[in-house]
C-alpha positions, 0 to 999 in steps of 0.5 A: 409796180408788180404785174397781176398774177398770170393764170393761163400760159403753156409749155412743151406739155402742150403748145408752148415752146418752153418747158415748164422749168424755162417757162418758170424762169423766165416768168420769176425773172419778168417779176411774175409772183404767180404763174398758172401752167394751164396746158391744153388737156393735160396736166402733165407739165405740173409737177415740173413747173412746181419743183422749178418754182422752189427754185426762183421763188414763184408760186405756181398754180396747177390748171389746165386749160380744157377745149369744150363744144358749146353750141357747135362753137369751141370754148376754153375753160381754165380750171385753177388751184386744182388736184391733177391727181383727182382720178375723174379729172384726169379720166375726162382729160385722157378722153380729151388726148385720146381725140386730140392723137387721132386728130392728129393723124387725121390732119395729116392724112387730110394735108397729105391728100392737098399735096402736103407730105409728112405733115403729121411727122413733121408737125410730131416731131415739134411736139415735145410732150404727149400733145400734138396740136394744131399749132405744131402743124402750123410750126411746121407748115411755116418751116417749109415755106407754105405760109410767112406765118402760123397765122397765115397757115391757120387761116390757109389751111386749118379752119372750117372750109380749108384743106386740114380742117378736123372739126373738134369733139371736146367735152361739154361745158357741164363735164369740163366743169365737173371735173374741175370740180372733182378736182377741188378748182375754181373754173374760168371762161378763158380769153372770151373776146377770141369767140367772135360773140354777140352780147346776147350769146355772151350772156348766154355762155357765161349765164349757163357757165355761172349756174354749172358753178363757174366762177371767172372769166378772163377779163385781162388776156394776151389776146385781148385789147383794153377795150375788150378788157373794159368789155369783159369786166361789165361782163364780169360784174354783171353775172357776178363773176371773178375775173382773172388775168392770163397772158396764154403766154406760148413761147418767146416766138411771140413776141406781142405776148410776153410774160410780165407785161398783163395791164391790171384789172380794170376797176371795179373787177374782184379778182378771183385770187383774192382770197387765195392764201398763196396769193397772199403768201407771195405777196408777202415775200415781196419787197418791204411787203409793198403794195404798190402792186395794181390788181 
């Protein structure tokens, strides 16, 4: 059986530990048709990744995965099957890393003032491309000893209340999704269940997230468990939304998520791929054209 297509993973563009050419290789060789490189706020690993997929077979899909303020609450949209070259796009997103570098000297300065030195260095120093995230901070506070884990460091030192807490200045919801747009992509909700919502306030976000013209959600995620998935199909049925199916796959240092292993959308779901011509064209390099494969 032929995993769903992964559309929401990282490389050392943003988080991921992986470049895109390995992130490729390793997605082909864990029977992944189609893999989305959606890195945080950047599309700079694309280009990479496309030429890599020439090479193996794989269809990649250009995203990016855009952090959003709604409601005081972080969201993630992941933008699909668009132009990184659109000017608007890219001018949304250079707003976005112009916040995100002075974010990051502004955990360090706030670390260095708890008695933590050369955090910004170090966590820059583990930063392959342009993006220095939280993540790289939490790399390198686990490499000297001040947590066993990253999670053990985000929730020690770098969300709401802790010593490196910077609150996030993102884009709005209706501005990510007009660049998107702009763009030519379809925009997805991605991985929902990590927002902590109620129903109703669910309802909410994807309500004023479909009339701004958005047309998926996540149901299958790396973070989401099978019942979480059965969640997010009603979900997915009831606002008349796509779903879609991504790992958010950030390296092999991870090793509850991995490439290849994403369960098929619960039934009932309409994928959001399934009228994709790319879809349909790595499908039928598969074996004898087989359709053994669950979506």
């Amino acid at each position: 059986m032929q995993p769903p297509p992964d559309l929401h993973t990282h490389s050392t563009a943003s988080d991921g530990t992986l470049t895109p050419t390995a992130l490729v290789q390793r997605a082909a060789a864990a029977g992944v048709q189609m893999l989305a490189l959606t890195d945080h706020d950047n599309t700079d690993g694309l280009a990479e990744a496309a030429q890599a997929a020439t090479e193996v077979g794989l269809t990649v899909v250009p995203g990016v995965e855009i952090s959003v303020t709604w409601n005081t609450l972080t969201v993630h949209i992941v933008g699909l099957r668009l132009d990184p070259n659109n000017p608007a796009l890219q001018l949304g997103l250079a707003r976005l890393m112009d916040f995100r570098a002075w974010r990051a000297e502004e955990i360090g300065r706030r670390l260095a003032q708890h008695g933590i030195a050369d955090a910004y260095a170090g966590a820059r120093a583990l930063a392959s491309g342009r993006l220095i995230g939280r993540t790289h901070f939490a790399r390198f506070l686990v490499k000297q000893r001040r947590a066993p884990d990253t999670t053990a460091v985000f929730r020690q030192f770098l969300t709401r209340g802790k010593p490196g807490h910077v609150p996030g200045d993102w884009a709005s919801l209706e501005a990510a999704l007009g660049w998107i747009h702009a763009a030519g992509g379809q925009a997805v909700v991605a991985h929902p269940a990590r927002y902590g919502l109620t129903r109703t306030r669910m309802q909410r976000l994807l309500g004023e997230f479909r009339e701004l013209g958005g047309v998926g959600v996540e149901v299958v995620s790396g973070s989401h468990s099978r019942d979480e998935a059965q969640t997010f199909a009603r979900h997915a049925r009831e606002q008349q939304l796509w779903a879609a199916t991504g790992s958010d796959y950030h390296g092999p240092e991870n090793p509850w998520i991995e490439l290849g292993r994403l369960s098929p959308l619960p039934e009932g779901c309409i994928p959001i791929w399934r009228d994709w011509p790319e879809y349909h064209a790595a499908k039928s390099r598969m074996v004898g054209g087989s359709s053994t494969e669950v979506y």
